[in-house]
N, C-alpha and C positions, 0 to 999 in steps of 0.2 A: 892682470888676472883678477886684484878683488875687483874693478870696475864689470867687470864680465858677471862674477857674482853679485855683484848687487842688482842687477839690471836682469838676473836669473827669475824672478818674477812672473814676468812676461812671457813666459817660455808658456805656456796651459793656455793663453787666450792668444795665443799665433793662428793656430785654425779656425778657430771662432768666428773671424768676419768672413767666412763662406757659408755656415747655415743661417747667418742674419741675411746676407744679403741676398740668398737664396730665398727665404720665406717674403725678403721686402720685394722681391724684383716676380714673384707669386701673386704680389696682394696687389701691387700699382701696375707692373706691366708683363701678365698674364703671358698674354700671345707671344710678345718679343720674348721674354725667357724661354718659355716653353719649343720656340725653335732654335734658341742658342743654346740649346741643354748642353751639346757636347761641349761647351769651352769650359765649363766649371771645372773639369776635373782637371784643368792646367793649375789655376790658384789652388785647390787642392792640394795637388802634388807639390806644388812651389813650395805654401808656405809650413806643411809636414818637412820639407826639404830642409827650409832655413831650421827648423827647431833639429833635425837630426844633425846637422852643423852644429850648431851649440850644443848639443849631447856631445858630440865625442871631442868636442875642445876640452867641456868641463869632465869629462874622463880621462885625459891627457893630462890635464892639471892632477887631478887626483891622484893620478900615475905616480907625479914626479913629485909631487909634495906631501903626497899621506895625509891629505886634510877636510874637517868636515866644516862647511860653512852653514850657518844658521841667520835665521832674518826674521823677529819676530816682533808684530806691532797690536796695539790696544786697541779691540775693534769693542765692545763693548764693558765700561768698567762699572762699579757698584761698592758701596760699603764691604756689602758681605762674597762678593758675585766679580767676576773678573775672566772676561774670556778674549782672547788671541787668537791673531790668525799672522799667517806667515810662510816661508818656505824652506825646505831644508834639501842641502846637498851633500851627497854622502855617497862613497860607493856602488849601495844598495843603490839609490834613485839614478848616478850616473847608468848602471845597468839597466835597471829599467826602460829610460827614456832611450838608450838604441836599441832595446828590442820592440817599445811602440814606433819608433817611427821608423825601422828600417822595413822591418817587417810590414807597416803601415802604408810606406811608400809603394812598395812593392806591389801590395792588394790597390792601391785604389789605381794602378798604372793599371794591370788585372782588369778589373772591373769594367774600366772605361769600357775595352770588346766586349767583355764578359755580359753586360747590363744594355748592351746598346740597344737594344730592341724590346726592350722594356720601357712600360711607360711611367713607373714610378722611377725612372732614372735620375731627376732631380732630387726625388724623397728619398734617394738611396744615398747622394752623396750630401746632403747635408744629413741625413741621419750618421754617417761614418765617419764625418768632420766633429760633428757634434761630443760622437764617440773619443775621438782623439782627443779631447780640448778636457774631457769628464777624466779620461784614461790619464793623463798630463799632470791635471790637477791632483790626482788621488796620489800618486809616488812622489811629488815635489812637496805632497802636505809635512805638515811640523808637529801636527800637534790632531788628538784622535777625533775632535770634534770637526775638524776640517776634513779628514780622511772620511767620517762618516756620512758628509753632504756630497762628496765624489763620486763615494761607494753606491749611493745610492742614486744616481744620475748614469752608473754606469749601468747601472741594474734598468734603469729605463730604458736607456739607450738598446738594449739589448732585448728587453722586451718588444723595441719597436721594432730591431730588425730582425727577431727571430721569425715573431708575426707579421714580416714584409708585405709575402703573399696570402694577405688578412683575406681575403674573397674564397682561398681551401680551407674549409673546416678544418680539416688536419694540424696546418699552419697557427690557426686563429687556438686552437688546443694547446700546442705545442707553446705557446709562447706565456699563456696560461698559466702553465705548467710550470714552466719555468720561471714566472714572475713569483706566484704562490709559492714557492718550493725557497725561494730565494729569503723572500719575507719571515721564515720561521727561522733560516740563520739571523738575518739582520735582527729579525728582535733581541734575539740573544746577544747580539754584537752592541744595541745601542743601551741594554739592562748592563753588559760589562762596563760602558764606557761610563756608564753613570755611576754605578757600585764604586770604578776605582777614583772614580771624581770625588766621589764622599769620602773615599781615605786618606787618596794623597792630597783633595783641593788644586787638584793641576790637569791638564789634559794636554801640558807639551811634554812630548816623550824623554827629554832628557831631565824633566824637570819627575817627570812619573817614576823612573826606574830607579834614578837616587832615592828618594823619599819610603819608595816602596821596600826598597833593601834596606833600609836603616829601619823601617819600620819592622820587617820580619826578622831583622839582624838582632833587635834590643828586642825582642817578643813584644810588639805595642801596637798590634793588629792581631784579631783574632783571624789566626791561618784559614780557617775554615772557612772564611769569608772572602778572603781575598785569592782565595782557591777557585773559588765558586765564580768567582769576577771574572778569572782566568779561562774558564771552561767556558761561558759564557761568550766572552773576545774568539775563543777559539771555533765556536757555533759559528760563527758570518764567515770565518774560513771554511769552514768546512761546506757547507751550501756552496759560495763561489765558486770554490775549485775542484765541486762534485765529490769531496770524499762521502764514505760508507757512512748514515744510511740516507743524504740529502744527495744523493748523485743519479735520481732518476729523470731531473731535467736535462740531463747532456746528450743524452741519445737523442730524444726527438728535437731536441735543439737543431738538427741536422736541418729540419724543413725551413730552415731560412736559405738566404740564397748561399753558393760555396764559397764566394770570396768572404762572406763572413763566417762563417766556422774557420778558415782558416786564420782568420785575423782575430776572432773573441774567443771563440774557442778552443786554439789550440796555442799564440800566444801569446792574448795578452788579460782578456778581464778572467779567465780559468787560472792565469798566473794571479790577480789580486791577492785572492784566497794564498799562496806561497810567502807571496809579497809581505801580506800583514804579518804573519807566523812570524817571517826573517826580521821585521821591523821590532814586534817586539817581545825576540828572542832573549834579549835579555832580564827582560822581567820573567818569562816561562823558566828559564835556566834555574834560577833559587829556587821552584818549585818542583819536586820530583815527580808528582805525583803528574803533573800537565806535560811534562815530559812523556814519561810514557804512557800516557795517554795520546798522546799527539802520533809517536813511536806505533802503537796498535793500529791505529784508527789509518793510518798510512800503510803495515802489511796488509791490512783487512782488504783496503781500498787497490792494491796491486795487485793480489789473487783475483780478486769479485771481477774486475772490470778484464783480465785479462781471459778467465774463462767464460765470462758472459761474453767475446768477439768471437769465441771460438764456432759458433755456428751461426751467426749474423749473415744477411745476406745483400744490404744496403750494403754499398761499400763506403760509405759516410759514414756510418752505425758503428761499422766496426773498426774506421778512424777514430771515432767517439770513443770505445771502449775502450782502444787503446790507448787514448789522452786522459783517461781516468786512471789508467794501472800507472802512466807514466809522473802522474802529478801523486801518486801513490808514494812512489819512489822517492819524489822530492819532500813530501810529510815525514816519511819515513827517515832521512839525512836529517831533517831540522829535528826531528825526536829523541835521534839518536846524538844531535850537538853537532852535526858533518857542517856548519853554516856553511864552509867552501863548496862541500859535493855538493850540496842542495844545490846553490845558485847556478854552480857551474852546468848541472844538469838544465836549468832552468834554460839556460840561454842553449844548447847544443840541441835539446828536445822543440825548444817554439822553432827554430828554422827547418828542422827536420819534417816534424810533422806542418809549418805551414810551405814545405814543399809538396809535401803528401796532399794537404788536401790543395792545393791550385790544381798539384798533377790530376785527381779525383775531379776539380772543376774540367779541367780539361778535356777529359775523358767522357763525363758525362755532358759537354759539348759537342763531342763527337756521337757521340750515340743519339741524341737528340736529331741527327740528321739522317737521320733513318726515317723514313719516310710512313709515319703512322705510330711511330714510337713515342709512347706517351712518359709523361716524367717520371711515375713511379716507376717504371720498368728503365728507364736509362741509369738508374741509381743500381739495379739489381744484378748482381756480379754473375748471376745461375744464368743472366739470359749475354750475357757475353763470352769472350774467349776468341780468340785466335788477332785481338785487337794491336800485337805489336807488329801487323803485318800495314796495318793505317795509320798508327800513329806511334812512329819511331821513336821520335823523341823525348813525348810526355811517356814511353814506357822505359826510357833508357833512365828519364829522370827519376822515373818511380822508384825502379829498381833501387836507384843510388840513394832513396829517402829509408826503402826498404832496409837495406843493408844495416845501415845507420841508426837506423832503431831495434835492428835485432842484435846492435853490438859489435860489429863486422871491422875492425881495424883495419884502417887505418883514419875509420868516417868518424863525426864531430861525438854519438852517443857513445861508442863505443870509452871512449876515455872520462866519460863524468857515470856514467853506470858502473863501469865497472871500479871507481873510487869507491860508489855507493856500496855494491856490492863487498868489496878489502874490507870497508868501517863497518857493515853488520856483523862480520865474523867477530870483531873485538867487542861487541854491546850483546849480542843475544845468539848463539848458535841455532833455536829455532827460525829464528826472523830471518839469516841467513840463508836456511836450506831453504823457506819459501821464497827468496826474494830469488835466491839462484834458479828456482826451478821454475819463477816466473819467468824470467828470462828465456828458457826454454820454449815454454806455452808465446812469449812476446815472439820468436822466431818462427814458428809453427804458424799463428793465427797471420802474421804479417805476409808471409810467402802464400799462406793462402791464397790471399786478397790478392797476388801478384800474380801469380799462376792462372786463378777463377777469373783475369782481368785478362791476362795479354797471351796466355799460351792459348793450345788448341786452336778450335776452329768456329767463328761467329754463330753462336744457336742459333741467328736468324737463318741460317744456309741449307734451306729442305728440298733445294731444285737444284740440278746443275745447269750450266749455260747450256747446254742440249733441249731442256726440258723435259727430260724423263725425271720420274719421278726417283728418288734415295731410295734405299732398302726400307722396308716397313720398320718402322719403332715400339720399343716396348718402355722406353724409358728415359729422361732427360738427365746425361749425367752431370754432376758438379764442375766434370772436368772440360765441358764444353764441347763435348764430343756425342753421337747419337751410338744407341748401343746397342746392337742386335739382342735376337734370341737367343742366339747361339753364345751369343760374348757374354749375355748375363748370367749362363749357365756354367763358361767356362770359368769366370772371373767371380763370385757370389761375391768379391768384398767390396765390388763397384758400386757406388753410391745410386742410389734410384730416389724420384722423388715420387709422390702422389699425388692428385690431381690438385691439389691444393700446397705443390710446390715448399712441403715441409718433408725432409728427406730423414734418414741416416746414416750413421759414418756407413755402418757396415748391415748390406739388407739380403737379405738372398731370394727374393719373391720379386718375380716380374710383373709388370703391368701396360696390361697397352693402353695407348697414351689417350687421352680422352678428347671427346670432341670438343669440348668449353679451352682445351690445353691450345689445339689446333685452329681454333677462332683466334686464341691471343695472339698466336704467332700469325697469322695468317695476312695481319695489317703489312708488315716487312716486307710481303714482297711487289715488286712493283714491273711492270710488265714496260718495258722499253718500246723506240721506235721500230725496233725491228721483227720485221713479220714472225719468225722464226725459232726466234732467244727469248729464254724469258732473266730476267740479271736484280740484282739489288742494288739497292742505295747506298754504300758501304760509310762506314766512318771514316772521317780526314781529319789530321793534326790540324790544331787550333791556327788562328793568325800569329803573325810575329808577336802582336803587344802584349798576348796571353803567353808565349813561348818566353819570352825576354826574362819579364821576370822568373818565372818557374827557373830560367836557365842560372842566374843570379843566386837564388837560394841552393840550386843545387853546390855553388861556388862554397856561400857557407856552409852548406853541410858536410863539404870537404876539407876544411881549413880552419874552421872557427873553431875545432877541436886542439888547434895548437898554444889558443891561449893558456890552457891547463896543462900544459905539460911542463916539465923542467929542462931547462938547457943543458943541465950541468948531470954526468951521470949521477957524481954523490949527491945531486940534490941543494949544491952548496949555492946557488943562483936560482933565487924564485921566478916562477913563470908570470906572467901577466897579471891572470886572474889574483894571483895573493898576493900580486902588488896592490893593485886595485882594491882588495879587500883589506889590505893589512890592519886599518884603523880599525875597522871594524869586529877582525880578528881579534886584535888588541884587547877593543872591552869586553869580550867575549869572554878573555883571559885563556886563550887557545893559541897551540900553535899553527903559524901560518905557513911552513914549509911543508911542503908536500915531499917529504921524505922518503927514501930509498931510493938503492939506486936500479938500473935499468933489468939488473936480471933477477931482483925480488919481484920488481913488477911483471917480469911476464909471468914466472911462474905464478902467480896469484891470477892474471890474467890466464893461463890456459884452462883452468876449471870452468870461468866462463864460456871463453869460447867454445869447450868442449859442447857442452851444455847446447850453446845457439846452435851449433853447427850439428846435432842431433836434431831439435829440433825442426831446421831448413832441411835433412835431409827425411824425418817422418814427412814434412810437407809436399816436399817432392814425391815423393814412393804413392801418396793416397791421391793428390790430385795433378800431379804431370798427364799431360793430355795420353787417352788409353793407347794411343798408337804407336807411344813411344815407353811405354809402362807397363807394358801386359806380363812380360817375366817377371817385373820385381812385383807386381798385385800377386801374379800364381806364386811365387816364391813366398811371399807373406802370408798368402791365404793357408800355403800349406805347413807353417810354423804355425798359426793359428790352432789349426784342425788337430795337428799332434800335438800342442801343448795344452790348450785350453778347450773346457767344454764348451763347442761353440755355443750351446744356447745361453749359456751365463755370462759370455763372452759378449753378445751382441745384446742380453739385456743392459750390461753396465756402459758400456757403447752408447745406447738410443737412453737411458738415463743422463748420460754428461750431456748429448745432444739436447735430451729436450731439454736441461737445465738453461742448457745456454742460450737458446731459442728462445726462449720463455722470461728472460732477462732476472735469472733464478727465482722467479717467482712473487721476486718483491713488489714488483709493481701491480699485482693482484691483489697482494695482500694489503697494500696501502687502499689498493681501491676497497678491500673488501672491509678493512678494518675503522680505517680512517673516514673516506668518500663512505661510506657504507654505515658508520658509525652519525657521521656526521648526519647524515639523512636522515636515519633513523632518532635521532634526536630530534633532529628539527621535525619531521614527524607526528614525534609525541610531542612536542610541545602547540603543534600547530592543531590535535585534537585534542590538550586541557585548553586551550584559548578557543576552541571551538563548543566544546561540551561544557567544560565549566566554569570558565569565566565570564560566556556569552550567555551560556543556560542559566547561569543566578542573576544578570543582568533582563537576560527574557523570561524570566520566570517572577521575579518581580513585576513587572508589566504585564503578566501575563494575571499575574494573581490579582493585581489590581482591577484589570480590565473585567475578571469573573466576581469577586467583591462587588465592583462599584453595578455590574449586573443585576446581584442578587438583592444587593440592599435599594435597586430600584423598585422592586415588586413588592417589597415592604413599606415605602412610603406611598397610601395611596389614598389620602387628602383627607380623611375623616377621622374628627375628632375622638371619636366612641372606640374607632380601633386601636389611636393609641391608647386612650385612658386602659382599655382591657390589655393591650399588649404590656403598658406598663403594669397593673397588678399582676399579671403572671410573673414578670421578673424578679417581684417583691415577694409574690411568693413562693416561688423557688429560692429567694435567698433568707427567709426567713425557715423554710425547711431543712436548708444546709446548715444555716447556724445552730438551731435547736439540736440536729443530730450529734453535732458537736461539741 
């Protein structure tokens, strides 16, 4: 075992000889790469393979022995100046590296189908190789100045593959966006790394945290400072992993391709931002004040991100939204001291949601095969519906991801939320009721997505096989179904959109449907061999290679929830996870039993459930397709009508909506304040460097040029006119003397 540790090293540069020899077999022989693209992603897959092999050995060991191994050597020394680099193994980093490279395996097997018809297919897998080897580096680091050259390599890496497809403005935006958004945490991340360098003169973590406590212990650091250091470290988490107010790159992060949203950001470089927090939790612990601050900034970030998905209509977007509330939860555990809940959340959340979004690749593979369907509308959940009738599978899987993140026991989230959930009630009873009632909003906005995806009936379906023409339309509903006049009138809480496909919840004015509405749809349909029919293109489940793994994760989303739990009713035999973590528990100075036994736990568990299973069924009741929903809308509409003034009813209604639509507005205001600010500075300063810096430099030259003019007309070669010109000067200055 230590031979295994020592030789743990080499673990970060195992994928590395595939973007090398990718970029070499590019430069000397073009053509032959360019047609063997598809073998790359076998050494890919291989050598991810060998390092997930050596993850779960050296988690096995950590298992059975409770121990952390460190490896640290002199890469640059000096009189005054001393830095190291090195690697460390620890619970934390054993977790880690199986959720990069199971997770990882998984996407680039994915991919392979996924990208085949892509021509940046080789820039795709050594950019996700690349990723791996940065991702690898950054959890095995030891010490914070190694962490911050990873950190920052991963931030690249992700800038290149959010802006893959750099040729759509959109893309080449988005990735912008997210690179600049990134760089205002890291500043603050490499000002912390240097403030606690100047205190403690150490940047290896176990050398940091002693030094630090004995300094705050004997009062021999001014607090104020190494608080500031603190907030600071905590700024590059918070950008990473999108909390409140640096998490407006996650959404449009979405326009890179699906197998990466599901691999960066859902989970592995959104988990960095967790990662560093847990790493160094024990320096935050002695300070209260970084605590809850950390504690806020995690409820803040669970609300924000769960009601901005709630009117979303990308179904990526509102995977995003939901990876924001969810990484919410995990800030939230580390704030409140949960180190178990956080992580265990950590791992049950990245397989869940990176089943979600394959299934979402999947999905929006199938729709792409619509014959005229362009990419932003295959992403667009209003123009689908009745999709689990073509692809069985990827919606049986969804479902099973869905459940899982709404909390659904017996699935992998259900048992790390709801940990999180028991420990708010003991730290804060506000923080509690919002995290419970997110909860709610998370089962609501989820089954949306799952309903507005696979019930009902395909919005592209405006002819039958006959060729007569549907009933006239007045409106497109959310529920994937087309909605008479007569159903609008009878049903007013039916959702209707305007021609600009911004709806809400509840509308009671019909409109007939516009002609620009009827041009978009009008690509779908496709007229077949036969004289007679006219039929569509419909959607079909992916290949096996995209199906395999989806089918895989769906396995974890089932099972990986057992490592948290206890064997033992009393509690008196720890489960996996706090084996795993014990040491780590330890310096924590926490307990590591996950305590009580089975019937405290469900009572604590039924208020959740209660909670989700309210939620799933509002979701149901507003968008179950109208055909099977018409009594329970009339039944609601007429609770509505006798309880509430409908008109104030359906303003605070179309209020949440446009909040949510509008991504609560902050990203306007960033533009308005910041981007807006920013210009307007630059601005002014581009007319003082125009008017007066350039104007006392041309006005100089300018004065000279009328000078050297005027004093030419006065030298004009005769001697008579200066002797006169000069007695005038004399005697004007003998007249100004005398007066004076």
């Amino acid at each position: 075992m230590e031979y295994t540790y020592q030789y743990s090293w080499i673990i970060p540069f195992i994928p590395l000889p595939v973007p090398i020899l990718i970029g070499v077999g590019l430069l000397l022989f073009p053509t032959a790469t360019k047609n063997l693209r598809r073998m790359w992603a076998f050494p890919s897959i291989l050598l991810l393979s060998i390092v997930m092999i050596l993850s779960v050995y050296l988690s096995i060991q950590q298992i059975n022995r409770s121990s952390i191994y460190q490896y640290v050597g002199s890469w640059t020394i000096n009189n005054d100046f001393s830095l190291e680099f090195g690697y460390l193994i620890d619970p934390l980093t054993s977790i880690m590296l199986i959720l990069i490279t199971t997770v990882g395996i998984l996407v680039l097997f994915y991919s392979d189908n996924y990208m085949s018809h892509d021509q940046g297919y080789l820039r795709f897998f050594a950019y996700l190789s690349f990723f791996n080897t940065s991702m690898l580096g950054l959890v095995t680091s030891s010490n914070l100045i190694q962490i911050y050259i990873f950190w920052e390599l991963v931030g690249v890496c992700s800038y290149l593959l959010i802006g893959f497809w750099f040729t759509r403005p959109i893309a080449a935006t988005a990735c912008q966006k997210a690179f600049v958004t990134n760089r205002v945490g890291d500043f603050g991340l490499l000002l912390g790394i240097l403030g606690l360098y100047w205190v403690t003169g150490s940047f290896e973590f176990r050398d940091l945290f002693e030094i630090s406590n004995n300094l705050i212990y004997n009062n021999e650091v001014n607090f104020l400072f190494i608080t500031l250091c603190s907030f600071l470290l905590f700024a590059g988490a918070v950008a990473k992993s999108a909390q409140f107010p640096l998490h407006v790159w996650l959404p449009d992060a979405m326009e890179g391709p699906t197998p990466i949203s599901a691999l960066i950001h859902a989970a592995t470089m959104v988990a960095a931002g967790i990662f560093l927090v847990a790493r160094l939790l024990p320096l935050f612990i002695i300070i209260p004040y970084i605590m809850g601050f950390i504690s806020l900034t995690g409820i803040i970030t669970v609300l924000l991100g769960a009601t901005l998905a709630l009117a979303q209509k990308d179904i990526k977007r509102s995977l995003a939204y939901s990876t924001m509330s969810q990484l919410g939860y995990m800030m939230l555990a580390l704030g409140m001291g949960s180190y178990r809940a956080a992580l265990f959340h950590l791992i049950t959340h990245a397989y869940s949601k990176a089943l979600l979004f394959l299934g979402s690749g999947s999905i929006i593979h199938s729709m792409e095969s619509i014959v005229g369907y362009s990419p932003d509308k295959s992403q667009n959940m209003v123009l689908m519906g009745g999709l689990k009738k073509h692809v069985p599978i990827t919606k049986t899987a969804f479902l099973v991801g869905t459940l899982s993140l709404c909390g659904i026991p017996p699935l992998a989230c259900f048992w790390s939320k709801d940990e999180i959930l028991n420990d708010s009630w003991f730290y804060s009873p506000i923080f509690a009721i919002i995290a419970c009632s997110t909860a709610g909003l998370t089962a609501f906005y989820m089954f949306r997505v799952y309903l507005l995806t696979f019930e009902g009936h395909l919005n592209v379906q405006f002819q039958n096989y006959s060729g007569k023409k549907s009933s006239s339309f007045y409106s497109i509903s959310l529920w994937g179904k087309e909605i008479s006049k007569n159903s609008e009138k009878k049903f007013p809480l039916l959702v209707a959109m305007d021609n600009n496909e911004r709806a809400s919840f509840f509308w009671n004015k019909t409109y007939q449907i516009d002609d620009n509405v009827k041009k978009t749809l009008n690509p779908f349909l496709t007229t077949t061999n036969f004289p007679t029919k006219n039929t569509f293109s419909y959607p079909h489940e992916s290949d096996d290679t995209m199906i395999f793994p989806i089918f895989l994760l769906v396995l974890f989303t089932l099972f990986v929830g057992a490592i948290g739990i206890p064997f033992n009713q009393d509690g008196s035999d720890l489960d996996i996870l706090s084996k795993l973590l014990n040491p780590a528990i330890n310096l924590l100075h926490q307990n590591s039993n996950n305590s009580g036994n089975w019937e405290e736990f469900l009572i604590n568990a039924s208020s959740s459930l209660s909670i989700a299973f309210l939620g799933i069924f509002l979701a149901t009741l507003l968008y179950k397709p109208i055909y099977s929903s018409l009594q329970n809308l009339n039944l609601l509409n007429s609770v509505v009508k006798k309880t509430y003034n409908r008109a104030l009813w359906d303003k605070i209604i179309n209020v949440i909506y446009n909040w949510s639509y509008n991504r609560g507005y902050i990203d306007a205001l960033y533009t308005k304040s910041l981007t807006g600010g920013i210009r307007g500075l630059a601005e002014l300063t581009h007319f003082f460097d125009r008017r007066v810096i350039d104007g006392i430099t041309n006005g100089v030259g300018f004065a000279s040029f009328f000078l050297g003019e005027g004093i030419k007309y006065v030298g004009v070669g005769r001697i008579s006119s200066y002797l006169l010109l000069y007695l005038g000067f004399v005697l004007i200055f003998l007249l100004i003397y005398f007066q004076y």
